[in-house]
N, C-alpha and C positions, 0 to 999 in steps of 0.2 A: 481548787483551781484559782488563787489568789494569787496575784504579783506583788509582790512588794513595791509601798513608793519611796524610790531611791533620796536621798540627799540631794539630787540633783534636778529634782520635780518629774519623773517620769510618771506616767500612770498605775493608776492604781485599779488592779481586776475584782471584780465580785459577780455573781448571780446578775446583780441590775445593770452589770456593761462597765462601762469603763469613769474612772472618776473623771475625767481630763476633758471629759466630754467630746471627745473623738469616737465615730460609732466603732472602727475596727483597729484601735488597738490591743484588743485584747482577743482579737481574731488567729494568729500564730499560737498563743497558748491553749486552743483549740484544737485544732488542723484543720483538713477539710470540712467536718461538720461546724466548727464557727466560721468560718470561708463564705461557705454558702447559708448557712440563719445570715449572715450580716446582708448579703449580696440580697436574699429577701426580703429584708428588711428596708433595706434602699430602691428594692421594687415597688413594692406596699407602697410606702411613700411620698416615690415616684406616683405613681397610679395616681394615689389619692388626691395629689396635689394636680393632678392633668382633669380630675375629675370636677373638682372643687373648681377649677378655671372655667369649663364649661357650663357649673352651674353657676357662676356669676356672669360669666356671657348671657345666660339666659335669662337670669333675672333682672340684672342690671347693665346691660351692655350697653344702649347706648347713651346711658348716664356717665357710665363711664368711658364713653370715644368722648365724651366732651370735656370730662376729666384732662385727659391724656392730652387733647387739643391744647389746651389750655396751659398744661404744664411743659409742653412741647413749645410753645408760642416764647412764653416766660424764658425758657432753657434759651433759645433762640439769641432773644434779644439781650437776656445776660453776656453769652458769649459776644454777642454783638459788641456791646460798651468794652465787654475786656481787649477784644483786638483793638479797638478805638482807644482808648486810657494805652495800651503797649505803642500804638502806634501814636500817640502823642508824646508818649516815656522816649522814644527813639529819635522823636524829634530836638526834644529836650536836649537829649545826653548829645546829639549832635553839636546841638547851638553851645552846649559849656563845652564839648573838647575845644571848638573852632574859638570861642572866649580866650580859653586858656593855650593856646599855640600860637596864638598872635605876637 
């Protein structure tokens, strides 16, 4: 159950999935039975990764709300300065059109 990789970079099938690193491209050359391994495979996953959330809320949660505060605050004030620097750019490009139509 091999696909060949084209000239054109498409993926390449084997036993361990797909080369291209896409989990279901090689899901068609299956049928139903690769359909659904993949669609569990991205449940697993899923799960694991809602599981693994919770056990970091547990252990470390609110190390990390002060985390997020923090990078939240930061995010904030970055965009802050960028409309401030745009709106000083606007002011600028005003003052040189009105230079140059005089």
């Amino acid at each position: 159950m091999n696909k060949e990789e084209s000239d054109e970079g498409q993926c390449s099938c084997n036993e361990e999935g797909c080369s291209c690193g896409q989990d279901n491209c090689c899901d068609e050359e299956k049928g139903h039975t690769g359909m659904i391994l993949g669609l569990a495979n991205a449940a697993w996953t899923e799960l694991l990764k809602e599981k693994m959330k919770k056990a970091y809320e547990k252990a470390a949660g609110s190390k990390m709300d002060k985390i997020a505060a923090i990078g939240v605050e930061a995010n904030i004030e970055m965009w802050r300065g960028k409309m401030q620097e745009k709106a000083k750019w606007a002011e600028f490009e005003e003052k040189l059109d009105k230079a140059m139509n005089e």
